[in-house]
N, C-alpha and C positions, 0 to 999 in steps of 0.2 A: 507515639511520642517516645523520646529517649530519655533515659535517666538523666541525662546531662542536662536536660531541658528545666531541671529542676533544681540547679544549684545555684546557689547562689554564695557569696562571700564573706561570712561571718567573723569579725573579730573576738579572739578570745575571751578578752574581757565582757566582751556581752555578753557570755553562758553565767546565769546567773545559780551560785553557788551556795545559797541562803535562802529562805521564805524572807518572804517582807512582812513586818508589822505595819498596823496589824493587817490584816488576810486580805479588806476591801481597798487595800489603798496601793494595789499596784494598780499601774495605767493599763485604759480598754484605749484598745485602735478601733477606732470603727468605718469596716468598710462598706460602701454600698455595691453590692453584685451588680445594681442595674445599670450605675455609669462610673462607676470605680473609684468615687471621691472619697476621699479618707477627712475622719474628724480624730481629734486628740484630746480623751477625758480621762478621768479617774475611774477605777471601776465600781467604786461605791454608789458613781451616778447612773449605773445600769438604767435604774428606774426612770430616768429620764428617755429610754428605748423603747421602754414596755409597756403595754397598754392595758385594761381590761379584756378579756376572752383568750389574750395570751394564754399558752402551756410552756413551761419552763419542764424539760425531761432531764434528769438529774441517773448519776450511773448511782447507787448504795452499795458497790463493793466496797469491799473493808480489805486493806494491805496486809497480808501475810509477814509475819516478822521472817520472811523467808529463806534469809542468809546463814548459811551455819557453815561452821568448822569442824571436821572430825579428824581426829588424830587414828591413822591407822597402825590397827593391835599388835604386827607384827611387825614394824618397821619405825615406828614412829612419825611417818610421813604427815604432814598437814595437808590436809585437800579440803577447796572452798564446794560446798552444794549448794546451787539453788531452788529452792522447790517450784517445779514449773505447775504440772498438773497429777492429781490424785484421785488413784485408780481405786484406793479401796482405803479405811481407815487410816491402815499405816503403812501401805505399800505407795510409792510416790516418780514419777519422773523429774529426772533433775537434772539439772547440768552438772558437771564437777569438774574443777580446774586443780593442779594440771592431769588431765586423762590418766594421762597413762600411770598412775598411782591408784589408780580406783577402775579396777577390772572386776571382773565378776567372781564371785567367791572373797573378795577382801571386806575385811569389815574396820569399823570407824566408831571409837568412843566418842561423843559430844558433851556427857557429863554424866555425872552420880546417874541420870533419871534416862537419858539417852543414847542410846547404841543404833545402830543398821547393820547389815550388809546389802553388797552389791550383787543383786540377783541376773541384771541382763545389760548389755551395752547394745544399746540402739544402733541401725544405723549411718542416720545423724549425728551419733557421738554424745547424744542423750544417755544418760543412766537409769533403770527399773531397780530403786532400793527399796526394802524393808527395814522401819524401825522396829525396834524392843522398846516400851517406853516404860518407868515406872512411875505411873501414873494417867490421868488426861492428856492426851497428847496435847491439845493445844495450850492448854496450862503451861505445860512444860516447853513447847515451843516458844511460847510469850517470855520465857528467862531466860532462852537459851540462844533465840534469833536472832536476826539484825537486822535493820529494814534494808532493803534488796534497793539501794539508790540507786540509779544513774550511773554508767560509767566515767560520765561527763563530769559527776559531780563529784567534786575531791575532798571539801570539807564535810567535818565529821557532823552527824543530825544532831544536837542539841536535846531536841524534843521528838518523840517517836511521833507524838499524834500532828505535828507538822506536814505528816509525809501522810495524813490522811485528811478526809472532807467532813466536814461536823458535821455530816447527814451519812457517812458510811456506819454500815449495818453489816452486811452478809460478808462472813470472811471469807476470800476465796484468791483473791489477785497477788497477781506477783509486780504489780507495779502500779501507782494512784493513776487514778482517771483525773489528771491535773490542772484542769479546767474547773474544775469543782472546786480545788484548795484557796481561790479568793473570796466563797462565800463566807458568812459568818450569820449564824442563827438571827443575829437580829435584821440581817437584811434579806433573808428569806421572808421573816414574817413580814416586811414592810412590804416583799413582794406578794404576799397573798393577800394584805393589805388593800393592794390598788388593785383589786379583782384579776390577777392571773391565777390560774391554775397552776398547781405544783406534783409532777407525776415521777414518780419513781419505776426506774428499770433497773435489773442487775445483768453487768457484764465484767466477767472475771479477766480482769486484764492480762495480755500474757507478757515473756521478755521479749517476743518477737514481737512485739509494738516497738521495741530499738533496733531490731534487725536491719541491715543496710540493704538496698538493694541493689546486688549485684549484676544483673545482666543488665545489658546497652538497652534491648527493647523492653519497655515495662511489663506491657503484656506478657513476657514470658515470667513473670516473677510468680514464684509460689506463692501466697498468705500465710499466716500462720492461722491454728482455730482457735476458737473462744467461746466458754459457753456463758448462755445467757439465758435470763429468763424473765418474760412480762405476764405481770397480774393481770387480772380480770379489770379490777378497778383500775390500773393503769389504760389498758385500753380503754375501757368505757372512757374514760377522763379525755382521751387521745381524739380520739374517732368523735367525741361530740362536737369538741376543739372545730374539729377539720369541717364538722357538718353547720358551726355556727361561724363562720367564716373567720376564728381566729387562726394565729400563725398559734406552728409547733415548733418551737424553739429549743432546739439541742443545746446540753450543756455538757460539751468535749466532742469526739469522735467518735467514741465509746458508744456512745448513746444516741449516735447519730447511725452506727454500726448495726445496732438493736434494730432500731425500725425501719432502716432501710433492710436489713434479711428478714425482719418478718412481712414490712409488706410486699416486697420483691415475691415470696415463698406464696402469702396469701391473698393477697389483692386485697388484705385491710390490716389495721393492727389487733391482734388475736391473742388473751391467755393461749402462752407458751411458753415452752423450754427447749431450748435446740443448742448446736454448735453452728459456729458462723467461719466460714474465712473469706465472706465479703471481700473482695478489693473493688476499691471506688476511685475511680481515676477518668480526666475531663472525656468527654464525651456521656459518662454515668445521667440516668435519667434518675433525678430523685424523685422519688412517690409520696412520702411523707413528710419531711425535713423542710421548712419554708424560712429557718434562721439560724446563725450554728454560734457557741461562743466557744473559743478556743485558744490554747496558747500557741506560741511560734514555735513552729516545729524544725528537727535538723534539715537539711539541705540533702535532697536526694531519695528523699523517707516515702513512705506509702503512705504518712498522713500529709504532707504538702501537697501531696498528688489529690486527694482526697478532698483538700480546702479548695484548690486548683478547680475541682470537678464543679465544686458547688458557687464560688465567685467568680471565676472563671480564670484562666492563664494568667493573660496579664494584667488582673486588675490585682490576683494574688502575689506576683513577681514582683508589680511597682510596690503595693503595700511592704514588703516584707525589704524593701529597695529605703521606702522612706521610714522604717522601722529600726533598722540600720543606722542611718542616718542620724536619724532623733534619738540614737542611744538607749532603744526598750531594753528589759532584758529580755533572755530570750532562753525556752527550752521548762525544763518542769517545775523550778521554781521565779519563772519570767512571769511577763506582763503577757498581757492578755488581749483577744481581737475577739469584738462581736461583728458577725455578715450578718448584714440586714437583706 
């Protein structure tokens, strides 16, 4: 298939630039993979989807205040970094704009408590920097970051914990697993309420989850990697799920990412920790994954391809066709699609 196969026409005004209040009350599409009929609800009503022996798999990354500015020592230059992956306490990979102001050997004030230099240029165009920090780094990153939005999204965040899920825990992501940001603690517990299970995985999201894909065949597109990791208890919870005939129901792609590489690697779900660059695109055999809840993704992306793989082409094209239409929003603070 061709990248092209995957676009579609999005109006501006449909990228939505805001979370909704509160968190359950943006709209769920609900598609069916088996004959591609769509319904049109709120997604407070999830539970109207869900049944007892459900598994609901939930990402618990927690958002990096990731965004910082450093003003460079000799020149005064402003250059943005973003912290992508971290190699050792305070040594880091990051992007910095614009390049060519941040070469190797320049360094960068961030404040009283923050300093780097620029140790290596990837190359990808990536930067290998070392902070100085005086004090906890991530103390002092929480005053000093920014959360790492969208380049789509133009207005200013508000509320930092908006741009996170009331069940993130493990910090590590440079961007929310966004499918998560419509729950709210008290409709988790109504879901464990009506006997679903509730399993937690962690996968550190990267920036290359907005990466575009560039070449015409998809197949030739690199992935980015991401690490992740499943508990014992996760799996036990997973694997019993599968063995008492309930569905496992992904919540994002993230998390639909986790157990398709562990079971693809194991032939079941396993206490682990690995790096993944999974790409999951139609023709993909899923192994564990029987429902996925997700929001609408860009036009062209390697997670449309992904939704694509698991509802199939065109049940996923029409839906995002009558999506459109019916004016969802759309993108990391849009409405939301569960595949049944």
């Amino acid at each position: 298939m061709k990248t092209s196969d995957f676009y579609y026409d999005l109006p501006q005004e449909l990228i939505a630039q805001t979370p909704i209040e509160p968190r359950d009350s943006s709209r769920l599409l609900v598609l069916s993979k088996e004959n591609g009929s769509v319904e049109h609800s709120i997604f407070h009503n999830l539970c109207d989807y869900l049944k007892a022996g459900d598994c609901l798999v939930l990402n618990n990354t927690r958002v990096l205040p990731a965004r910082l500015y450093g003003t460079r020592t000799d020149t005064g230059a402003v250059v943005e970094f973003v912290l992508l992956k971290q190699k050792q306490l305070l040594t880091w990979e990051v992007l910095a704009g614009p390049g060519k102001k941040a070469k190797a050997g320049h360094k960068f004030i961030f404040s009283d408590e923050l300093s780097a230099e620029v140790l290596e240029v990837l190359p990808d165009g990536n930067r290998i920097i070392k902070f100085d920090c005086d004090g906890e780094f991530y103390s002092v990153l929480d005053k000093v970051g920014q959360m790492p939005l969208p380049p789509y999204i133009k207005e200013k965040l508000k509320d930092r914990e908006r741009y996170q899920t009331v069940y993130s825990k493990e910090l590590g992501s440079a961007a929310a697993p966004t499918a998560g940001l419509h729950f709210t603690p008290e409709m988790l517990t109504k879901i464990e309420d009506m006997g679903v299970k509730i399993a937690y995985v962690t996968l550190h999201v990267g920036l290359g989850t907005f990466r575009p894909v560039k070449v015409e065949e998809i197949t030739e597109h690199k992935m980015h990697s991401e690490h992740y990791t499943v508990s014992k208890e996760t799996a036990d919870i997973i694997n019993k799920t599968k063995k008492d005939g309930g569905r496992v129901i992904c919540v994002g792609t993230t998390s639909c990412r986790t157990l398709e590489s562990v079971a693809t690697k194991y032939g079941e779900i396993k206490e682990c920790s690995d790096d993944t660059s999974i790409f999951i695109y139609p023709g993909y055999n899923f192994k564990c994954m029987d429902a996925l809840i997700t929001n609408f993704h860009l036009p062209e992306s390697t997670l449309i391809m992904l939704v694509s793989a698991f509802a199939g082409y065109d049940n996923t094209m029409n839906a995002y066709k009558i999506a459109v239409a019916e004016k969802y929003r759309f993108f990391s603070f849009g409405d939301a699609m569960f595949i049944s």
